[in-house]
C-alpha positions in Angstrom: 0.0 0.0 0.0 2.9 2.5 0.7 4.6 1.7 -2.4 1.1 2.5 -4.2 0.5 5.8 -2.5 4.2 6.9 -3.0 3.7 6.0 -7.0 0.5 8.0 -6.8 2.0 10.8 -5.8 4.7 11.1 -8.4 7.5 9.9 -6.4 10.4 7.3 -7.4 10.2 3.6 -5.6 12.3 0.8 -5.0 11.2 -2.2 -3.5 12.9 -5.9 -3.4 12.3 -9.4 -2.8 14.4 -12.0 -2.5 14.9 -12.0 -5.6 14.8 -9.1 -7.6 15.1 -5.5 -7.4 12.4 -3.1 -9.1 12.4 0.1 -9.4 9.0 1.8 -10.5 9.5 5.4 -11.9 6.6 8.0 -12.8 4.3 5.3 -12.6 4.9 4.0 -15.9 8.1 2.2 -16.0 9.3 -1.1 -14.1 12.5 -2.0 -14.9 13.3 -5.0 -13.3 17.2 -6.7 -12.7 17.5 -10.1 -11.7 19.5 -13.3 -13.5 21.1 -12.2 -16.7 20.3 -8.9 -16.5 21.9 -8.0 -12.8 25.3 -8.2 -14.4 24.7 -4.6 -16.0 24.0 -1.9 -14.4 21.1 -0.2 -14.0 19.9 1.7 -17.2 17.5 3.7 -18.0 14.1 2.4 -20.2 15.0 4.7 -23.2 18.3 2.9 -23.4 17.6 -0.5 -23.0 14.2 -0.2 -25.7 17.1 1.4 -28.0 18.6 -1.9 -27.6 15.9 -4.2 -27.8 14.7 -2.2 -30.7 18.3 -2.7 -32.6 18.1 -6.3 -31.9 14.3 -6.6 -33.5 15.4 -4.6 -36.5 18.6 -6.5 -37.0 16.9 -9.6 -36.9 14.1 -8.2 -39.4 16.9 -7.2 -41.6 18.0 -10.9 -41.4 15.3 -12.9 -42.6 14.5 -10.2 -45.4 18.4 -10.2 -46.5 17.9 -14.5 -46.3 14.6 -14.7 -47.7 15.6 -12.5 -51.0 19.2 -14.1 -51.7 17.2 -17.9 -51.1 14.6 -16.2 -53.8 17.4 -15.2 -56.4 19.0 -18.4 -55.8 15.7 -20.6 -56.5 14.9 -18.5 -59.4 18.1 -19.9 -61.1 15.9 -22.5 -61.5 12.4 -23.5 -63.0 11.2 -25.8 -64.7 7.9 -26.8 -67.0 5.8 -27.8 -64.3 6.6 -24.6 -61.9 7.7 -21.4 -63.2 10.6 -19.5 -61.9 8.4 -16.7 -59.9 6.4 -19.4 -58.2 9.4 -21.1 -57.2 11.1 -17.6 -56.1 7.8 -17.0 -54.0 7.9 -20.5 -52.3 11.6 -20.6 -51.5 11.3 -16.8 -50.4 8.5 -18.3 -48.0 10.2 -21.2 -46.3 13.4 -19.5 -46.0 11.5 -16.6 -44.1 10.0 -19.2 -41.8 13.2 -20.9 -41.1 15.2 -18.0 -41.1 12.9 -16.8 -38.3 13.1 -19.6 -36.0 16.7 -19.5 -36.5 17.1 -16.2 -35.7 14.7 -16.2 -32.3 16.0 -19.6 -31.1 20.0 -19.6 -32.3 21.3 -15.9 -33.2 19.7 -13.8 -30.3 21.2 -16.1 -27.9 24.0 -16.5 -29.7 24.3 -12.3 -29.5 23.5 -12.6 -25.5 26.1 -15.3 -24.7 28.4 -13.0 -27.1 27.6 -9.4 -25.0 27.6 -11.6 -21.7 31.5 -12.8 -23.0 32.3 -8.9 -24.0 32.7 -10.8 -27.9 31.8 -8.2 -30.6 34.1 -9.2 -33.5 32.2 -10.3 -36.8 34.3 -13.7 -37.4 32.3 -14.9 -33.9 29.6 -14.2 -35.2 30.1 -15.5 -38.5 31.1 -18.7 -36.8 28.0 -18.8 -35.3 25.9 -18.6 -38.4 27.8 -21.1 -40.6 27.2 -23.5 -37.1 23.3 -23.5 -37.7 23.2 -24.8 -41.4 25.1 -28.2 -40.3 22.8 -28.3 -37.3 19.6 -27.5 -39.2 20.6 -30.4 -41.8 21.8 -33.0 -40.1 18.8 -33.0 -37.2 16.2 -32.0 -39.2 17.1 -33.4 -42.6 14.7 -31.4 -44.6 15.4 -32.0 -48.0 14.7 -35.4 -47.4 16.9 -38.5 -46.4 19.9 -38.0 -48.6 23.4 -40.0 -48.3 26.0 -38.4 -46.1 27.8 -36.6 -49.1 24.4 -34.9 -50.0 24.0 -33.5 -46.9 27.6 -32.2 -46.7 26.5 -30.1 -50.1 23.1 -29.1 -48.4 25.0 -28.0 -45.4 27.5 -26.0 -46.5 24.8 -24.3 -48.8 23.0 -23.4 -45.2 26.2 -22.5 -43.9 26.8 -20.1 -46.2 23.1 -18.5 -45.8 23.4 -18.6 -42.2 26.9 -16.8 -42.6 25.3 -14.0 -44.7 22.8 -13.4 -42.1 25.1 -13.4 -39.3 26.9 -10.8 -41.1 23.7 -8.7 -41.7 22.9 -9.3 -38.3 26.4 -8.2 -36.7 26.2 -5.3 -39.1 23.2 -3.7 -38.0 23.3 -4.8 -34.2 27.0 -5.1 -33.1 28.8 -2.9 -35.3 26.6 0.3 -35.3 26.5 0.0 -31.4 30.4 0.1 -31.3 31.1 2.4 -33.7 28.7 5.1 -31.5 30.5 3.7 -28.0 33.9 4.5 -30.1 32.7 7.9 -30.9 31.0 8.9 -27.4 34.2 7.9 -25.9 36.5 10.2 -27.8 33.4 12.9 -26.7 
């Protein structure tokens, strides 16, 4: 009740638990630091919805980078029974899809394990995005159950597409973010 009369009024609270620490400001933003996030220190809401908003539009940029260079490359193709837009639409499709899952379950954690480890170089990151083709082919085996040589062909062709996106995700994520650290610094 105290911490709702003190938020009525305009003032700042902190209150904990046992295990977290909130802190309620203006009555409209909670920021709360516990597990990962108590490593940091506090920031304000602005900063850390900059951040969250980088990641989201890195990771936009990512599928849409995938998505179109799977489209060019399935447009090489075609044949009498499908022509080449069709194809272009259905690869741009499934390599949207997949691209997203990848993104949300392998490269954001990927880029939190990396900003936990202080890693912001691109090969890392690179690294990581060859990693997922390879793991994406040989558990999920989507283009069917091909002999081992065939798969080594389908996963370095994921590797490759997972590379590229790494790289678009590292550039719009990681490298802006350093290059303004580098330049408020010399401020």
């Amino acid at each position: 009740a105290k911490i709702i009369q003190e938020l009525l009024r305009g003032e700042d609270v902190e209150f904990k638990n046992i295990f977290s620490t909130y802190y309620l400001t203006n009555r409209s933003t909670l920021t709360a630091h516990c597990g990962f996030a108590a490593m940091w220190p506090p920031v304000s809401s602005t900063v850390m919805r900059n951040k969250i908003m980088k990641i989201i539009l890195g990771s936009i940029y990512t599928v849409i980078t995938i998505s179109v260079i799977t489209a060019l490359l399935f447009g090489m193709g075609g044949s009498v029974y499908m022509p080449r837009f069709e194809i272009m639409q259905i690869g741009a499709l499934a390599s949207a899809i997949v691209a997203l899952a990848f993104v949300i379950f392998w490269g954001i954690p990927s880029h939190l394990i990396f900003l936990k480890l202080k890693i912001n170089t691109i090969k890392w990151y690179a690294l990581s995005g060859f990693l997922a083709g390879p793991l994406f082919v040989f558990i999920s085996k989507p283009f069917g159950d091909d002999p081992f040589f065939g798969k080594l062909i389908q996963s370095a062709y994921c590797g490759v597409i997972g590379l590229l996106g790494a790289i678009v995700f590292w550039w719009f994520v990681v490298k802006n973010n350093s290059h303004n650290k580098a330049a408020q610094s010399d401020a």
